[in-house]
PDB file of the backbone (N, CA, C, O) and the ligand in Angstrom, with CONECT records:
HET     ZN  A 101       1
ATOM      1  N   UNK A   1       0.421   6.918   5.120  1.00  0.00           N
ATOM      2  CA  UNK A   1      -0.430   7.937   4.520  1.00  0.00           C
ATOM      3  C   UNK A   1      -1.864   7.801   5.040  1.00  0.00           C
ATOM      4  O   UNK A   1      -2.352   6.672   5.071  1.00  0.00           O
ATOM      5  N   UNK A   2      -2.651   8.955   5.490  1.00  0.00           N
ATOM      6  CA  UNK A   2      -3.692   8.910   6.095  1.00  0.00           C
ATOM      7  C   UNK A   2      -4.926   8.326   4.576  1.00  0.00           C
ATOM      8  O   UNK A   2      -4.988   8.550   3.367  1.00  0.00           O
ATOM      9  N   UNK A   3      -5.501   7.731   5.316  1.00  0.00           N
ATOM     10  CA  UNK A   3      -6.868   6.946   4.114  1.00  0.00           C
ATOM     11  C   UNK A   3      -7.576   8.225   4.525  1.00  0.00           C
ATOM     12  O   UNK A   3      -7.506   8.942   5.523  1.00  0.00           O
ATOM     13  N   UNK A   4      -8.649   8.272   2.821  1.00  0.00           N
ATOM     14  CA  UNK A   4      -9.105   9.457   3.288  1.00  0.00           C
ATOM     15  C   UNK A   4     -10.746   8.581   2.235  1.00  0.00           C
ATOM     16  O   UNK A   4     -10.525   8.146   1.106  1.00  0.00           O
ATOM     17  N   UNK A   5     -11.830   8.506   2.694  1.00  0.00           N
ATOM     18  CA  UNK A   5     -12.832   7.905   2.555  1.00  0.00           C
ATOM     19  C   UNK A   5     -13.780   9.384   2.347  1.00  0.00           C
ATOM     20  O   UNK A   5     -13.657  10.420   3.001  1.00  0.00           O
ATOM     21  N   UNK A   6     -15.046   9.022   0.874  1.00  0.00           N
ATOM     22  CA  UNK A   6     -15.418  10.025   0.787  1.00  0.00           C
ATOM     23  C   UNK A   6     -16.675   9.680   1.749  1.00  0.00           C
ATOM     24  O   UNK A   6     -17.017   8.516   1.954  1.00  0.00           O
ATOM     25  N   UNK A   7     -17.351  10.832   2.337  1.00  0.00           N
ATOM     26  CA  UNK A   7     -18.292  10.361   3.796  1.00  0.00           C
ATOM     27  C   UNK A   7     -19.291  10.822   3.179  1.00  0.00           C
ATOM     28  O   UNK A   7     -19.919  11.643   3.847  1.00  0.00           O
ATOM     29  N   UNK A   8     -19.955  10.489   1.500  1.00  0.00           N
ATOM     30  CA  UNK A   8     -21.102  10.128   1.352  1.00  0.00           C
ATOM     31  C   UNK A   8     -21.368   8.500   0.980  1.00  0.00           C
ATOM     32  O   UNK A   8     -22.305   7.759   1.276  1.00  0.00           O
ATOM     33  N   UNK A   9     -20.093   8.262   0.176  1.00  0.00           N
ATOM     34  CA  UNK A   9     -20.139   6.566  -0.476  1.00  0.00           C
ATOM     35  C   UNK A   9     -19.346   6.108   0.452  1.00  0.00           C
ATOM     36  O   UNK A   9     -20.146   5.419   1.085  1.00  0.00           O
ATOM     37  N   UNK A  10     -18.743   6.042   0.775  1.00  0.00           N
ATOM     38  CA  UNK A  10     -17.606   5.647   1.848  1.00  0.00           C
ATOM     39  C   UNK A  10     -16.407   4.892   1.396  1.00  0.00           C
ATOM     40  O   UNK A  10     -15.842   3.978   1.997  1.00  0.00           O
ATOM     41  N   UNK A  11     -15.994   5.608  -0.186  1.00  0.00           N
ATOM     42  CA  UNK A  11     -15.389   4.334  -0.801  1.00  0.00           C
ATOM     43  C   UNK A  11     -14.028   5.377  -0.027  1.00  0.00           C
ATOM     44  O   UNK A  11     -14.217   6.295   0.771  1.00  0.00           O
ATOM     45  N   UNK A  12     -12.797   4.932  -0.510  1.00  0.00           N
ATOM     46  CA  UNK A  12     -11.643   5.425  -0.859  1.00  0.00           C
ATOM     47  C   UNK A  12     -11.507   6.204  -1.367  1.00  0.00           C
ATOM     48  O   UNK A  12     -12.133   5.957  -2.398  1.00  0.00           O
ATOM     49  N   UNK A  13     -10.964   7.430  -1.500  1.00  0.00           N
ATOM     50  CA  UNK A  13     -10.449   8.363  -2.618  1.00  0.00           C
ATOM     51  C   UNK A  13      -9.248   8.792  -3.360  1.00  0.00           C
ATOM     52  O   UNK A  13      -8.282   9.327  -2.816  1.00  0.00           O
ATOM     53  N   UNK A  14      -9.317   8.605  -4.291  1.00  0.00           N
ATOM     54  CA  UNK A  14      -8.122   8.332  -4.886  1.00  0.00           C
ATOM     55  C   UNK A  14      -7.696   9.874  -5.086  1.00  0.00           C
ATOM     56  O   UNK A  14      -8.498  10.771  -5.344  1.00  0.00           O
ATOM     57  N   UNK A  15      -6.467  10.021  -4.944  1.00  0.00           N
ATOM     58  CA  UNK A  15      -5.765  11.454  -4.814  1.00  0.00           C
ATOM     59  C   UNK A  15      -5.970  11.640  -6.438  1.00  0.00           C
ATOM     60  O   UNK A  15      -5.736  10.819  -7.325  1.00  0.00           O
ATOM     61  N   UNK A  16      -6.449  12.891  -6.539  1.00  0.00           N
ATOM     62  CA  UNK A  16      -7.095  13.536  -7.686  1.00  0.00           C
ATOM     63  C   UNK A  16      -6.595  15.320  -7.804  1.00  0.00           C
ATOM     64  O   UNK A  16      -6.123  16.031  -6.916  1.00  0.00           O
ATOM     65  N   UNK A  17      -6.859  15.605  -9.003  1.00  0.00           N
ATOM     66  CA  UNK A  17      -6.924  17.354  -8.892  1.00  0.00           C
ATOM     67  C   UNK A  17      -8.326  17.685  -9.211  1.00  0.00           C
ATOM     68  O   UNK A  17      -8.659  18.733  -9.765  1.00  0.00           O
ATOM     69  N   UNK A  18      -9.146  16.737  -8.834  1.00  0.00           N
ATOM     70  CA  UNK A  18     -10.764  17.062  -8.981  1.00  0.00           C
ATOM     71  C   UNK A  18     -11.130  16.982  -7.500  1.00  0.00           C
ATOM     72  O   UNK A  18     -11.317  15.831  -7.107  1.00  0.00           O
ATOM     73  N   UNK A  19     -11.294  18.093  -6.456  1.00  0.00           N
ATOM     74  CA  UNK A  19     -12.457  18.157  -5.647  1.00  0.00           C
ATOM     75  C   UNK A  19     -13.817  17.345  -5.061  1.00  0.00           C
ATOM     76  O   UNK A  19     -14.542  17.665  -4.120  1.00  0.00           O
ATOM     77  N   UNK A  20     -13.906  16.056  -6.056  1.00  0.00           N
ATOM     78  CA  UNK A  20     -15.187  15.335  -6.016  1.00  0.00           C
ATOM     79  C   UNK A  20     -14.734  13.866  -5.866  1.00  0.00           C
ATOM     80  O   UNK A  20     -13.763  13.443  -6.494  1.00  0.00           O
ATOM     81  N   UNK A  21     -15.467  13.083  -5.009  1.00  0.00           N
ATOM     82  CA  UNK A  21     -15.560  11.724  -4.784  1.00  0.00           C
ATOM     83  C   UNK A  21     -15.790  11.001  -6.283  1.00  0.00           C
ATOM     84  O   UNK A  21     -16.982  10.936  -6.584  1.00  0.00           O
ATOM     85  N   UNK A  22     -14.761  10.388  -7.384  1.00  0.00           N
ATOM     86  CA  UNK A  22     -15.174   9.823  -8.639  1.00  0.00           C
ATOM     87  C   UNK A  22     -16.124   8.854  -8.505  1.00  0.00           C
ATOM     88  O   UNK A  22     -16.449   8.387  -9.597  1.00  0.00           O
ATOM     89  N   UNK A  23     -16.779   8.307  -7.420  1.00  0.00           N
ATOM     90  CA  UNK A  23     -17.698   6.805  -7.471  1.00  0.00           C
ATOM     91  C   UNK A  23     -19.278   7.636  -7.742  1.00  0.00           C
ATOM     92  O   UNK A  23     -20.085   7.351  -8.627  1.00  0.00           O
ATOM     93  N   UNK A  24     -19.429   8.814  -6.609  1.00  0.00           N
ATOM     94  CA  UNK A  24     -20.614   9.483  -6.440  1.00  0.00           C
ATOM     95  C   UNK A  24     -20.643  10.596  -6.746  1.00  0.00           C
ATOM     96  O   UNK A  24     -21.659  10.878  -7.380  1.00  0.00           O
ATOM     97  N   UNK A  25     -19.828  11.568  -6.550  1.00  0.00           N
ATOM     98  CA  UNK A  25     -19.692  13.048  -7.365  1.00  0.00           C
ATOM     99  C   UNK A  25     -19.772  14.206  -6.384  1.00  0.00           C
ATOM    100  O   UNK A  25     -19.757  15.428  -6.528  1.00  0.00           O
ATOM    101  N   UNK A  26     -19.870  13.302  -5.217  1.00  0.00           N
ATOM    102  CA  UNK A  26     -19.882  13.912  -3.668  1.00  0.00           C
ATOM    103  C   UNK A  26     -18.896  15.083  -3.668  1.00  0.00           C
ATOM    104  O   UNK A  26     -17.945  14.737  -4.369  1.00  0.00           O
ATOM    105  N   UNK A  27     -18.672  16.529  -3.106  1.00  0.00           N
ATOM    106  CA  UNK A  27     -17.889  17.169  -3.483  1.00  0.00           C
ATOM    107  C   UNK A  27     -17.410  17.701  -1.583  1.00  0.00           C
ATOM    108  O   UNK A  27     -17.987  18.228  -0.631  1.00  0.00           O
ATOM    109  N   UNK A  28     -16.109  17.181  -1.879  1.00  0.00           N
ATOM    110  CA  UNK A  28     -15.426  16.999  -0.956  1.00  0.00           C
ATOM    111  C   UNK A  28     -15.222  18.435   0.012  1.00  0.00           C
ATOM    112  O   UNK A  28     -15.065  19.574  -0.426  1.00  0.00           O
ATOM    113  N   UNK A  29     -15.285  17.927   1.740  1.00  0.00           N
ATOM    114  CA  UNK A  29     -15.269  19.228   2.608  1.00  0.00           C
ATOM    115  C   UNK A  29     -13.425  19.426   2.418  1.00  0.00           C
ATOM    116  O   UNK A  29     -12.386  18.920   1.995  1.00  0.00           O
ATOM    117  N   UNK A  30     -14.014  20.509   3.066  1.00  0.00           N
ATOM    118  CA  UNK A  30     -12.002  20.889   3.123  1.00  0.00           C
ATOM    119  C   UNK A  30     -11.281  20.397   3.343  1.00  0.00           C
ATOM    120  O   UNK A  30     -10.319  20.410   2.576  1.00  0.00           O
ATOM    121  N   UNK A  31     -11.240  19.595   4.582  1.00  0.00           N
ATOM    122  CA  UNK A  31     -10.208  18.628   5.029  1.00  0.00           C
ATOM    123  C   UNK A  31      -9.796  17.622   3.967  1.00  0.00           C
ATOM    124  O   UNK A  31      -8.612  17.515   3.650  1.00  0.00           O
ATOM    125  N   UNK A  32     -10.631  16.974   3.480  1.00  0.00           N
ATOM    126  CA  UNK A  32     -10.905  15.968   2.549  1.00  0.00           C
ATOM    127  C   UNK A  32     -10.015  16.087   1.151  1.00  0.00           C
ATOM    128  O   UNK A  32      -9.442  15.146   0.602  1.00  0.00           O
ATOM    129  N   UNK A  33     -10.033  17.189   0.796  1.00  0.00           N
ATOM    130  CA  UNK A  33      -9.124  18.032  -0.499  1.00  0.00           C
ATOM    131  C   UNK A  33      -7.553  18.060  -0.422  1.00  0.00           C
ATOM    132  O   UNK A  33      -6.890  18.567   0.483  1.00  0.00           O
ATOM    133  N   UNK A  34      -7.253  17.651  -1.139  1.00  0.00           N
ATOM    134  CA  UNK A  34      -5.578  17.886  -1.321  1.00  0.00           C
ATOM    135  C   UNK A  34      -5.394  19.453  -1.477  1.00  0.00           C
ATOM    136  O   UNK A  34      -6.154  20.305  -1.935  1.00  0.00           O
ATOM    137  N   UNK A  35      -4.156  19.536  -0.952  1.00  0.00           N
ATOM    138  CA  UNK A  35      -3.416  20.688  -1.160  1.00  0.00           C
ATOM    139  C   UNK A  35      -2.890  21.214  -2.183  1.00  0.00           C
ATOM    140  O   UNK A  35      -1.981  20.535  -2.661  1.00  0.00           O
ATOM    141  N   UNK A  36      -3.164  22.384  -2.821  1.00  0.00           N
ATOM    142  CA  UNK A  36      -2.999  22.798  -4.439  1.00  0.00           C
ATOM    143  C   UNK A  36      -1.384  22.349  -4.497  1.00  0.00           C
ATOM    144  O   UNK A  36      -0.983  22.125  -5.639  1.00  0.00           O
ATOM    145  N   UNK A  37      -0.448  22.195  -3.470  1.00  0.00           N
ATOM    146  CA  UNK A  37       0.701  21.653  -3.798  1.00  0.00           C
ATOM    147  C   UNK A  37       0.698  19.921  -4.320  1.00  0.00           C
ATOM    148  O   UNK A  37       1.292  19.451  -5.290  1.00  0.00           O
ATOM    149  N   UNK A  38       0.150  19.471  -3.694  1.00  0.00           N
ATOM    150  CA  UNK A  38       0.077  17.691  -4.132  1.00  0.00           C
ATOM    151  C   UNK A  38      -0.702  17.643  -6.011  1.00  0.00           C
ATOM    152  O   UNK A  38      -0.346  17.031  -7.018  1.00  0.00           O
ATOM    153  N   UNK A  39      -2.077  18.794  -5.687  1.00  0.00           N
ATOM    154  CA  UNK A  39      -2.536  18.669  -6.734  1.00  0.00           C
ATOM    155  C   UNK A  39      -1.318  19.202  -8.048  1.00  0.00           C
ATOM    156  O   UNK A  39      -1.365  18.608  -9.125  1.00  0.00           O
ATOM    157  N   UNK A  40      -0.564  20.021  -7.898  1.00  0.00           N
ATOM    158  CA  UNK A  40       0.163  20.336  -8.796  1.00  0.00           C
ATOM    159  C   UNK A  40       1.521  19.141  -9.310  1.00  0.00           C
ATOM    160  O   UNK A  40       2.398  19.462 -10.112  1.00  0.00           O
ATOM    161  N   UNK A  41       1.454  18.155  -8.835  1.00  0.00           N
ATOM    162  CA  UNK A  41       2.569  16.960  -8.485  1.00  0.00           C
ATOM    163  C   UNK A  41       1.694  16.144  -9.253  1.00  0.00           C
ATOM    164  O   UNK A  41       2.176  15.597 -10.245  1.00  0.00           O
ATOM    165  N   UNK A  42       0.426  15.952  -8.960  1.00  0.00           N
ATOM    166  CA  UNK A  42      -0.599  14.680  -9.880  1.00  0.00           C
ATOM    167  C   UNK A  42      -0.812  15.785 -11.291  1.00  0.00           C
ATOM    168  O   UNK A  42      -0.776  15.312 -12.427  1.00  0.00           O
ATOM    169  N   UNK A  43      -0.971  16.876 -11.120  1.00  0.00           N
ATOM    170  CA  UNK A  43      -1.513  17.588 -12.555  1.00  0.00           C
ATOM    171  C   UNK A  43       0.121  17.616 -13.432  1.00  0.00           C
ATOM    172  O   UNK A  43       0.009  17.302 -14.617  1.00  0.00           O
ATOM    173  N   UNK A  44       1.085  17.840 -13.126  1.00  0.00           N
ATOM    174  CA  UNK A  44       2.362  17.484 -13.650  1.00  0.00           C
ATOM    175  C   UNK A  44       2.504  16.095 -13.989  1.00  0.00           C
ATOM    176  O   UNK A  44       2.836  15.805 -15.139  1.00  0.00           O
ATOM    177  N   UNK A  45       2.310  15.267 -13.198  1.00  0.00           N
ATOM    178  CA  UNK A  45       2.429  13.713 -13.765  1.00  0.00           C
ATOM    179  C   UNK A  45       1.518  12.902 -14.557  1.00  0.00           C
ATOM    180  O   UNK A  45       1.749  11.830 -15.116  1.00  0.00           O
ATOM    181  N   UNK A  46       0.065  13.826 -14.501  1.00  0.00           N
ATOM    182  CA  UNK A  46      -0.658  13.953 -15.899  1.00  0.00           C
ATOM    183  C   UNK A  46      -0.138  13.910 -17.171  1.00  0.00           C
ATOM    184  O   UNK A  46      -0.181  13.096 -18.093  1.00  0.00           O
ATOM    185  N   UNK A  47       0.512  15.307 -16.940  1.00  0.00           N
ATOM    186  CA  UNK A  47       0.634  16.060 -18.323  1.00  0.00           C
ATOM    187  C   UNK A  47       1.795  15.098 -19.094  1.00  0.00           C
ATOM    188  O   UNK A  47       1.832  14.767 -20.279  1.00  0.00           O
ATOM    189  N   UNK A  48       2.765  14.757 -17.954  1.00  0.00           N
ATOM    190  CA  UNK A  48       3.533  14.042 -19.049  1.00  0.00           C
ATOM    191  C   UNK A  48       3.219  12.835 -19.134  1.00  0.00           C
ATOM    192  O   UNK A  48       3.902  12.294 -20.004  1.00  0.00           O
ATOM    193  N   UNK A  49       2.038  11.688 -18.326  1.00  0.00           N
ATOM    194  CA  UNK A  49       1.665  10.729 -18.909  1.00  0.00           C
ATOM    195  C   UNK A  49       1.097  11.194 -20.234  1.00  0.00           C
ATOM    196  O   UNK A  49       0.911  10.381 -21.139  1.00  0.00           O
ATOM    197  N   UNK A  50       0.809  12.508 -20.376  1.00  0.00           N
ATOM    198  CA  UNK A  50      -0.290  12.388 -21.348  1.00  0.00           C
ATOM    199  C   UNK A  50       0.482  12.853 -22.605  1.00  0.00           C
ATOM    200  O   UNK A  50       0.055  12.534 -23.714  1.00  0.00           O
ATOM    201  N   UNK A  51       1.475  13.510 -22.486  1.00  0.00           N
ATOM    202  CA  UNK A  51       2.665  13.355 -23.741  1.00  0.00           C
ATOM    203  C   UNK A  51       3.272  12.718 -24.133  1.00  0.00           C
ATOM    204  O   UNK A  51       3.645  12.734 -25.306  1.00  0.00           O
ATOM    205  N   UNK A  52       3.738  11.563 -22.899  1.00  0.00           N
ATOM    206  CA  UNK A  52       4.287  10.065 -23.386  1.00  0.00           C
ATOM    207  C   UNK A  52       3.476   9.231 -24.231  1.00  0.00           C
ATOM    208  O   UNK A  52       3.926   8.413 -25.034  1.00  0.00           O
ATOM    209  N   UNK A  53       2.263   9.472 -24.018  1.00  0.00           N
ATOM    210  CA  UNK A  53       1.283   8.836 -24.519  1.00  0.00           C
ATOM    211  C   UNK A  53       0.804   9.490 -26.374  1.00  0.00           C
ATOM    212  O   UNK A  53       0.314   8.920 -27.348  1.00  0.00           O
ATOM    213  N   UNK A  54       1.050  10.249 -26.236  1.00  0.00           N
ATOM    214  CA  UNK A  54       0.418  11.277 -27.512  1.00  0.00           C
ATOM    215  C   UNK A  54       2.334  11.150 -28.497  1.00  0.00           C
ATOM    216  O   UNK A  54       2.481  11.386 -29.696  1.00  0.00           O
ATOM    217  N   UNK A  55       3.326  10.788 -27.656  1.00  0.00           N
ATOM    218  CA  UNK A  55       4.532  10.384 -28.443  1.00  0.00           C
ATOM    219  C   UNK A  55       3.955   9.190 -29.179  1.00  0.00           C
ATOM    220  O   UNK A  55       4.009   9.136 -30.407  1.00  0.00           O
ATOM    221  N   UNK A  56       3.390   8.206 -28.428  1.00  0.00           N
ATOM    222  CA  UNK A  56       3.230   7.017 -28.796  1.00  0.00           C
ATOM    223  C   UNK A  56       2.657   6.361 -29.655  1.00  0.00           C
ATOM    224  O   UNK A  56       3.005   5.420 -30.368  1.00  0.00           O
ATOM    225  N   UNK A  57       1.068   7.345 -29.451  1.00  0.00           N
ATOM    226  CA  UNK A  57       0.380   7.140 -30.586  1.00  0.00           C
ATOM    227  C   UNK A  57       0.349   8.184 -31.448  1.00  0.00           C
ATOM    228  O   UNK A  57      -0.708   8.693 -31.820  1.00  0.00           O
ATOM    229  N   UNK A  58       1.256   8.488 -31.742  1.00  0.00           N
ATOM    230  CA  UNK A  58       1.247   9.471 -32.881  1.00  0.00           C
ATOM    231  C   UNK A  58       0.418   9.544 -34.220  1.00  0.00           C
ATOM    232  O   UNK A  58       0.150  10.576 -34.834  1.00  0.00           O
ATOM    233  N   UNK A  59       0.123   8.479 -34.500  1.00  0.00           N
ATOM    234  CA  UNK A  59      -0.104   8.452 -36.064  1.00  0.00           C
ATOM    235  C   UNK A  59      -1.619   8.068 -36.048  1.00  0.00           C
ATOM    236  O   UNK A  59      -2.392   7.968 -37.001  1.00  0.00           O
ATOM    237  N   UNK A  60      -1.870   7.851 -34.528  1.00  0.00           N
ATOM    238  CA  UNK A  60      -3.324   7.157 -34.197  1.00  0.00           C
ATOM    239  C   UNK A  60      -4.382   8.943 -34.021  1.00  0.00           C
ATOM    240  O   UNK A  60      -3.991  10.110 -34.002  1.00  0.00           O
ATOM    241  N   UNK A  61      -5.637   8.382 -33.936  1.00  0.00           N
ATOM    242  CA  UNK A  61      -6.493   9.422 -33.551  1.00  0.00           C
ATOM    243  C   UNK A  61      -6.534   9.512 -32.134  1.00  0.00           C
ATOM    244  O   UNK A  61      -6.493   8.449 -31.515  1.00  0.00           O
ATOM    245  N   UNK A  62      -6.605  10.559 -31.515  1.00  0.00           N
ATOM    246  CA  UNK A  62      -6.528  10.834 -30.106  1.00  0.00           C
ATOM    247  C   UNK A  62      -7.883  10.258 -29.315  1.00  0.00           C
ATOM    248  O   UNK A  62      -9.043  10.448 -29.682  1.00  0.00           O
ATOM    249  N   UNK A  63      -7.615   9.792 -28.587  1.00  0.00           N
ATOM    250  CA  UNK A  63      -8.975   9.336 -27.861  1.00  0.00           C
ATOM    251  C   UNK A  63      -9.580  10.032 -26.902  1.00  0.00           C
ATOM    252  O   UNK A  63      -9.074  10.705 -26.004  1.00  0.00           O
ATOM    253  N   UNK A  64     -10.736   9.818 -27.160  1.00  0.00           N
ATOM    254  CA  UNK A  64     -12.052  10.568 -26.408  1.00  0.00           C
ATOM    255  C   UNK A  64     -11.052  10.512 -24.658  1.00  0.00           C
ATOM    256  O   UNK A  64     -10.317   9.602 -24.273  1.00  0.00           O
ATOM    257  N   UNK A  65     -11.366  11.697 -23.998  1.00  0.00           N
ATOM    258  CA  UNK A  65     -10.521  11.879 -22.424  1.00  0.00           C
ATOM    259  C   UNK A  65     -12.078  10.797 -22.110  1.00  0.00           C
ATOM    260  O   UNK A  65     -13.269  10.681 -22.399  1.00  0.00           O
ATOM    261  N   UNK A  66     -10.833  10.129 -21.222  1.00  0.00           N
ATOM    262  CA  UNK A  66     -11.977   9.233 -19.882  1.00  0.00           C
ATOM    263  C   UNK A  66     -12.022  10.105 -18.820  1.00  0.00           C
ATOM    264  O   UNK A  66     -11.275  11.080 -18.907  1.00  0.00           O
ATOM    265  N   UNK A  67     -12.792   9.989 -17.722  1.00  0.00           N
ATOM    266  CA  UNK A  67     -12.796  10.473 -16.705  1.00  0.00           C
ATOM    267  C   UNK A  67     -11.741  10.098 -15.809  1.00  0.00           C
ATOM    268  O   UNK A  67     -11.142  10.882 -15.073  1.00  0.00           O
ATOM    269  N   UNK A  68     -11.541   8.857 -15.903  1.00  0.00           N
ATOM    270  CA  UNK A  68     -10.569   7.808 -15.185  1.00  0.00           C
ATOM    271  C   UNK A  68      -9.092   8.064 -15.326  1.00  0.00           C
ATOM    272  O   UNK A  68      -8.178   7.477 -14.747  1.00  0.00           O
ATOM    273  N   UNK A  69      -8.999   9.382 -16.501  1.00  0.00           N
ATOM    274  CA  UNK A  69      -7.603   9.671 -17.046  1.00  0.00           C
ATOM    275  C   UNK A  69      -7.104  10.803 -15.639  1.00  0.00           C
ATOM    276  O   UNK A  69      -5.956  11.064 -15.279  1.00  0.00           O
ATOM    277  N   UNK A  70      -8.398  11.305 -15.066  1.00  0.00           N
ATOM    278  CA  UNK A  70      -8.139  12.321 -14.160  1.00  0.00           C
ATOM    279  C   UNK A  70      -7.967  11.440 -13.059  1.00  0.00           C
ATOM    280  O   UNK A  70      -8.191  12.170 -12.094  1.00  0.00           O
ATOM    281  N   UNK A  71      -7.686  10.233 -12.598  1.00  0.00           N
ATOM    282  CA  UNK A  71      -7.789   9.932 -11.458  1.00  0.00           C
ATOM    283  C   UNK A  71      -6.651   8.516 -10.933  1.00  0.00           C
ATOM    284  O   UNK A  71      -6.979   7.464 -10.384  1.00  0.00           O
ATOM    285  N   UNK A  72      -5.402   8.940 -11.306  1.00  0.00           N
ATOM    286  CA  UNK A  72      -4.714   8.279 -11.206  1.00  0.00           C
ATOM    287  C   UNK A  72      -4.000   7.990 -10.146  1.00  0.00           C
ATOM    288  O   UNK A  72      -3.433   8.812  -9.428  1.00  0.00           O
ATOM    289  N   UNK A  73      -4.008   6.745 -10.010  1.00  0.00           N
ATOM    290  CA  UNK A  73      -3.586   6.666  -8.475  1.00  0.00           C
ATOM    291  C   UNK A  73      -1.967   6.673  -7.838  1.00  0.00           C
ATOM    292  O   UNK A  73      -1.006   5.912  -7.727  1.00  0.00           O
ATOM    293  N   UNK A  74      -2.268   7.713  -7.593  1.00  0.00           N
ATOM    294  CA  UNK A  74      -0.353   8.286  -7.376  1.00  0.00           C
ATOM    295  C   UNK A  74      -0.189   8.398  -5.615  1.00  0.00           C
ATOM    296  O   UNK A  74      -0.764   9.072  -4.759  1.00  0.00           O
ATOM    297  N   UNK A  75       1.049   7.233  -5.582  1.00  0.00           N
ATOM    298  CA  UNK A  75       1.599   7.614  -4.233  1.00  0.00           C
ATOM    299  C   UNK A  75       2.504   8.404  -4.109  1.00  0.00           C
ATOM    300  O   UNK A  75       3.695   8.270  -4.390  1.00  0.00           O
ATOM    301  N   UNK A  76       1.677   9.696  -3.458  1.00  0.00           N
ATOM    302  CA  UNK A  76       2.426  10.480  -3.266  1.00  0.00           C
ATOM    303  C   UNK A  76       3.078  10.665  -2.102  1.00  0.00           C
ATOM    304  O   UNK A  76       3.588  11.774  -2.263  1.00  0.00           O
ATOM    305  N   UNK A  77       3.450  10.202  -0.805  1.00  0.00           N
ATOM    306  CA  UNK A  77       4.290  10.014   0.187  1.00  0.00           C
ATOM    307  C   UNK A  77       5.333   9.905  -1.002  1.00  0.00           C
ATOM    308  O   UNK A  77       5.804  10.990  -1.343  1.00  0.00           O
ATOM    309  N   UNK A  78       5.815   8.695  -1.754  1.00  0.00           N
ATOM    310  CA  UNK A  78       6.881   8.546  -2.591  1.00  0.00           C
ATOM    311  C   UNK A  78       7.360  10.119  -3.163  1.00  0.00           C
ATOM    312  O   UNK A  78       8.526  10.500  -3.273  1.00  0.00           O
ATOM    313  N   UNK A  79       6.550  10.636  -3.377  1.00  0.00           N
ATOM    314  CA  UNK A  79       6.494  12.058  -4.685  1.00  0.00           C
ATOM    315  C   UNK A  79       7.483  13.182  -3.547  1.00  0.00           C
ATOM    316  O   UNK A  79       8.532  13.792  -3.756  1.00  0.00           O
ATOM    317  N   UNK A  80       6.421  13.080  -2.079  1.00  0.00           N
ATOM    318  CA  UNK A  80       7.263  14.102  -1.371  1.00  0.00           C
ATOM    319  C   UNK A  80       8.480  14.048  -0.973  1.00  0.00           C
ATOM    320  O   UNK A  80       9.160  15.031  -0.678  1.00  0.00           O
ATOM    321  N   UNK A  81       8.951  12.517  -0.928  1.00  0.00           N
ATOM    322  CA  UNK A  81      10.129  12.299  -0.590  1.00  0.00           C
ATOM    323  C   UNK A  81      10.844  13.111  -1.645  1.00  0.00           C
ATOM    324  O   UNK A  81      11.618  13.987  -1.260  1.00  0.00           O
ATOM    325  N   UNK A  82      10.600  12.840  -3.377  1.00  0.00           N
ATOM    326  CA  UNK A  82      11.544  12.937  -4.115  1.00  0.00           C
ATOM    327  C   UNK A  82      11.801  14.640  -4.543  1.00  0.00           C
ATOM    328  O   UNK A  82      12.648  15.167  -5.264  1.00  0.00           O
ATOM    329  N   UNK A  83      10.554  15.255  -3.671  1.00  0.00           N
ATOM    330  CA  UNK A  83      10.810  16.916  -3.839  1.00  0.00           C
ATOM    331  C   UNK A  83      12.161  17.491  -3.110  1.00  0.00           C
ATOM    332  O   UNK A  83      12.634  17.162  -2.021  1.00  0.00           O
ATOM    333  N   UNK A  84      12.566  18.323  -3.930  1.00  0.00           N
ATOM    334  CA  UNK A  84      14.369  18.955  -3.825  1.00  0.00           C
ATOM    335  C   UNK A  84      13.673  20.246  -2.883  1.00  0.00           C
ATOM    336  O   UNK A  84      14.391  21.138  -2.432  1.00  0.00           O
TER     337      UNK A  84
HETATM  338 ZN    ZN A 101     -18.507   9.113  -2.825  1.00  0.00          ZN2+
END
């Protein structure tokens, strides 16, 4: 999988459905951006972390969204393999 470094901080970027470098807020050129198809594969594997999660704590109060909730680090080479 190609590394994809944001070219203001120069960190890593973690495959996101946010447009922006999470370290600096740098907002990524085109190349740099996932494809609304990948993004729809991380925004799906969101949603049901985030229902597994809301099963779990059910009885608890929901917690304040982190930012960090948007930025999970998903290998997706694995993901494309498993697309039908
Ligand atoms: Zn950055």
């Amino acid at each position: 999988m190609q590394k994809r470094e944001c070219p203001q901080c120069n960190r890593n970027l973690l495959d996101s459905i946010v447009d922006k470098c999470m370290y600096c807020g740098f907002v990524l050129p085109e190349n740099l951006k996932l494809s609304d198809e990948k993004k729809e594969i991380i925004e799906k594997r969101l949603n049901e972390a985030h229902e597994e999660t809301q099963r779990r704590h059910k009885s608890k109060k929901p917690e304040k969204p982190s930012i960090f909730d948007y930025y999970h680090d998903v290998d997706l080479d694995n993901y494309d393999a498993n697309i039908d």
